[in-house]
PASE-204622 format. One record per residue: residue number from 1; residue in one letter; x, y, z of N, C-alpha, C in turn. Coordinates in steps of 0.1 Angstrom, whole numbers. Atoms other than C-alpha are relative to their C-alpha. Example, Ala and Ser with C-alpha at 12.3 -4.5 7.8 and 13.67 -1.06 7.14 Angstrom:
REM PASE-204622
REC doba mardren   n.x   n.y   n.z  ca.x  ca.y  ca.z   c.x   c.y   c.z
REC    1       a     9   -12     0   123   -45    78     9    12     0
REC    2       s    -9   -11     0   137   -11    71    -8    11     8
//
This chain:
REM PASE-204622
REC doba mardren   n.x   n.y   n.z  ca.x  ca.y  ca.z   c.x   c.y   c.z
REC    1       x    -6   -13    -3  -162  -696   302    15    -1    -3
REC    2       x   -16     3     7  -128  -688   284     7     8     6
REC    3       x    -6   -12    -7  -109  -665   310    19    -1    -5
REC    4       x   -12    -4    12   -76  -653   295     7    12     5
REC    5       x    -7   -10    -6   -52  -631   312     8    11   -11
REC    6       x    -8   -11     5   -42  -598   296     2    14    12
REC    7       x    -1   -14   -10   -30  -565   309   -16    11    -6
REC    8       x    12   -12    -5   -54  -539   321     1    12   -11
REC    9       x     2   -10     8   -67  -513   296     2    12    13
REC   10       x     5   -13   -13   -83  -492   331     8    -1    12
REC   11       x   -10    -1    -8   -62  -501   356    15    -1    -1
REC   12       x   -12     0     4   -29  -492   344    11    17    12
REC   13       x    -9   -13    -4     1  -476   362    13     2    -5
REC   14       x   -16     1    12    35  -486   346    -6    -6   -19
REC   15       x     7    13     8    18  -514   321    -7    -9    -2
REC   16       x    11     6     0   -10  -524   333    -1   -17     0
REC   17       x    -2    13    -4     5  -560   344   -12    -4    12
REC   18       x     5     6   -12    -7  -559   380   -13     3     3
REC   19       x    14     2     4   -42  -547   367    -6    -8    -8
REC   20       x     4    13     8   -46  -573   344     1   -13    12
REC   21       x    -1    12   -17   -35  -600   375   -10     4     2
REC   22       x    15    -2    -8   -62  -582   393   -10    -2    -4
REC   23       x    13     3     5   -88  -585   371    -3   -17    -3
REC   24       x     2    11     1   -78  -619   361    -6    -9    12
REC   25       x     5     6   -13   -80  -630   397   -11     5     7
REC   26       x    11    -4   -10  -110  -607   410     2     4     8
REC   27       x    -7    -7   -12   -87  -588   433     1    17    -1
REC   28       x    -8    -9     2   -79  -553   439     7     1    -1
REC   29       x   -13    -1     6   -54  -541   419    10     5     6
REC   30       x    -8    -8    -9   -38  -521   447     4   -14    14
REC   31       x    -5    16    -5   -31  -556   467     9    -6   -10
REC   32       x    -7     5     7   -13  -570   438    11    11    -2
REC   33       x    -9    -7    -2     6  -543   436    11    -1    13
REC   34       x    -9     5   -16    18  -545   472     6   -11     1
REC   35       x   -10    10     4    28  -577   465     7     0    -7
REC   36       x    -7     1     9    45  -572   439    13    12     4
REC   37       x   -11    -4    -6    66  -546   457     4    -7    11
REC   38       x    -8    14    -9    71  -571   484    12    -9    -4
REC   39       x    -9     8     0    85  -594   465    13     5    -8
REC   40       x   -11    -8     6   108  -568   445    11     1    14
REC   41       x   -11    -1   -11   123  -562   481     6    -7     7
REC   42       x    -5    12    -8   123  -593   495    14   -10   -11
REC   43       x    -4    11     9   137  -615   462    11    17   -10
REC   44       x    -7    -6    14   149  -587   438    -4    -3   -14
REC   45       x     3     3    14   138  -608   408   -13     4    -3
REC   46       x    14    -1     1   104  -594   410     2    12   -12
REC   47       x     5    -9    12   116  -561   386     3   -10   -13
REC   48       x    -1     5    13   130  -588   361   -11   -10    -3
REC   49       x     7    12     6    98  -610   359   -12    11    -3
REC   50       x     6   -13     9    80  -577   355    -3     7    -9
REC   51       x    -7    -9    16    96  -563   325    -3   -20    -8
REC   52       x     2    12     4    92  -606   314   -16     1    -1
REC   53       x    17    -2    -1    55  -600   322    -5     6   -10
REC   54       x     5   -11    12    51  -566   301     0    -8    -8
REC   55       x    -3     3    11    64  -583   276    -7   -13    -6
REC   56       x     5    15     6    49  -615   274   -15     1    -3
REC   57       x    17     3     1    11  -607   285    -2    11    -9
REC   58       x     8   -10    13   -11  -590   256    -6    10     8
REC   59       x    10   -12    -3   -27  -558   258   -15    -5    -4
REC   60       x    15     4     3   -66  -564   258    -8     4    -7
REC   61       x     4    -8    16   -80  -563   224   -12     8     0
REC   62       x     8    -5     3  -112  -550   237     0    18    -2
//
């Protein structure tokens, strides 16, 4: 099994980062999300590893 993280075609709300996480991990995507505003509020560096994220993980060729 070759599992391979890309962003989300179907679950997209900015970029379909924290639907791609979700799917990679098997989670709802609306939990990852929450975290991921968590750690925006707690850290701050969470919008710049976000915009590092878009950019890094592929869109999903299917």
């Amino acid at each position: 099994m070759n599992k391979r993280l890309y962003k989300s075609n179907d679950n997209i709300m900015i970029n379909g980062v924290c639907g791609g996480i979700a799917e990679y991990l098997d989670m709802d995507p609306t939990l990852i999300r929450l975290g991921w505003v968590l750690f925006c509020a707690l850290g701050g560096s969470g919008i710049i590893a976000y915009i590092i994220a878009a950019i890094i993980i592929p869109r999903n060729p299917r």
